[in-house]
N, C-alpha and C positions, 0 to 999 in steps of 0.2 A: 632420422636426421635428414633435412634440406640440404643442398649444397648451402654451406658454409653458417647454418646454423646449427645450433647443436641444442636439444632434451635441456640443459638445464638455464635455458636462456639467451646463452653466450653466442659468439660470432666468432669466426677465425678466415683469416685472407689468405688466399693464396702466397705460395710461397712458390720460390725460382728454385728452390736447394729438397734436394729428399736425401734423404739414407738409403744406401746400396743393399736392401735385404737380403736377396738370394740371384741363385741362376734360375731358371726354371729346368727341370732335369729332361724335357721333352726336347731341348735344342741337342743334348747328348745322345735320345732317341734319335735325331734325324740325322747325326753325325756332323753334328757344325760346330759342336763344343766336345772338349773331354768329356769320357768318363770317371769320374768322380766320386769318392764316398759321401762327401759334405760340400752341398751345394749353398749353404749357408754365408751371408757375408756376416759383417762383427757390428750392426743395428739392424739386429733383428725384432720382432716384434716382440713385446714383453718379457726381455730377455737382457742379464746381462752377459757381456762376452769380455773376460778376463784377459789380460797382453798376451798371456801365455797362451793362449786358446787361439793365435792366429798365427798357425805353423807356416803357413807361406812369406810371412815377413812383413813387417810394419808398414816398408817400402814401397812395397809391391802386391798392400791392399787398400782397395777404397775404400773408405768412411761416407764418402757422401758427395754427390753430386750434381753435373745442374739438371732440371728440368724444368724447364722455362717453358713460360707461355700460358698456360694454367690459368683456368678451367678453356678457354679457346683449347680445340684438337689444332695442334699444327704438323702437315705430313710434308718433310724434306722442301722445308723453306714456304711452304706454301697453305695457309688457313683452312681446317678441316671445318666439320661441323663445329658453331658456338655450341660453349659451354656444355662442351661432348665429355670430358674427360672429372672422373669422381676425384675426392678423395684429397683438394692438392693444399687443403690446411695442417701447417706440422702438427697444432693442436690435434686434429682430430684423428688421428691415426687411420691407416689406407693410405697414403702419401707417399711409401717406399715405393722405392725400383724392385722388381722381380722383372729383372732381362728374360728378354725374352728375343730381342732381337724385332726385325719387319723386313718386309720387300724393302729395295732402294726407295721405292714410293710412298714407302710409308702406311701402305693400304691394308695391306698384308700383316699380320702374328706370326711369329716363329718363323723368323728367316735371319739372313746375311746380316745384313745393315747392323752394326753395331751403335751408331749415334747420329744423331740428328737427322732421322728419316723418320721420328713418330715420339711425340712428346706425351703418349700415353702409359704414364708410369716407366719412361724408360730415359736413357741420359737425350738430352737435349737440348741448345744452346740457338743462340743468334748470332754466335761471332762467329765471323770467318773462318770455315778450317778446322772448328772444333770445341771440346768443349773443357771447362775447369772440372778438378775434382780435389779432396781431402783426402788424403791416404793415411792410415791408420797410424804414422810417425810424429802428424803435425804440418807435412808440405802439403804445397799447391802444385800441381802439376797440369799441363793443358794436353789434355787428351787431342792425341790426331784424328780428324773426319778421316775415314780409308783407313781405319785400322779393321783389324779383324774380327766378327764376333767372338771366337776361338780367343783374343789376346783378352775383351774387355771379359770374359767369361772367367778367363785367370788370375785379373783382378780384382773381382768382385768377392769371387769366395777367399774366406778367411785360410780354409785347411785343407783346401780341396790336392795340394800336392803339386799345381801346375808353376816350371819353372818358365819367367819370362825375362827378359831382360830388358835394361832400359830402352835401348833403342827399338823397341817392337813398340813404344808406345808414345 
């Protein structure tokens, strides 16, 4: 597959929104997230995940998120390499988040920054301060820029055991 064509003909565009797959469990290696049994979020790839299967709470998991900008790499406000970044048609699956976190600068894999320092499969927005998300109940909530990796880590996984409370996010 070409960026945005696809084996049986078809075309699919960029999208702003992916689904929150997983954590990556090497940010738990480096001690910046829990550890965890189930690093898994609840739109995983070919998979479905039943209500009951998301022990941390409807609440206080994400469903899906922004990541804007797509295919442009943008790192903490500022234009990376064009049409750096795969994957960002819902059609064609590769489009999920697997957090993983970056530098503040966004240059950097597996660190701090929880959002908007790197729109390469991870949450990332244009507004001010932060970014929307769909939590597994049905709300909208705007995630804070300066929140923790550690908090968005706890939201992502569906069962991973992590308790957070509203005001951490």
């Amino acid at each position: 597959m070409v960026h945005g064509t696809y084996s049986w003909g078809g075309k699919g565009a960029c999208t702003d929104y992916a689904p929150t797959e997983k954590v990556d469990s090497a940010l738990a290696e480096r001690g910046l997230v829990e550890r965890v049994g189930d690093y898994r979020g609840v739109l995983t790839l070919n998979a479905m995940t039943r209500q009951a299967e998301i022990t941390d709470g409807t609440s206080h998991t994400i469903l899906l998120t922004e990541d804007a900008g797509r295919p442009r790499q943008w790192r903490a406000g500022q234009p990376g390499p064009d049409n750096a970044v795969s994957g960002c048609p819902w059609v064609g699956g590769g489009n999920a988040i697997t957090m993983m976190g970056s530098s503040p600068d966004g240059t950097t894999r597996l660190g701090p920054c929880a959002l908007n320092c790197n729109n390469d499969h991870e949450v990332y927005s244009f507004h001010p301060g932060g970014a929307n998300a769909v939590f597994a109940d049905g709300s909208v909530r705007f995630l804070r820029a300066g929140m923790t990796v550690r908090i968005l880590a706890a939201l992502v996984t569906r069962a991973g055991g992590e308790v957070v409370t509203d005001s951490e996010f």
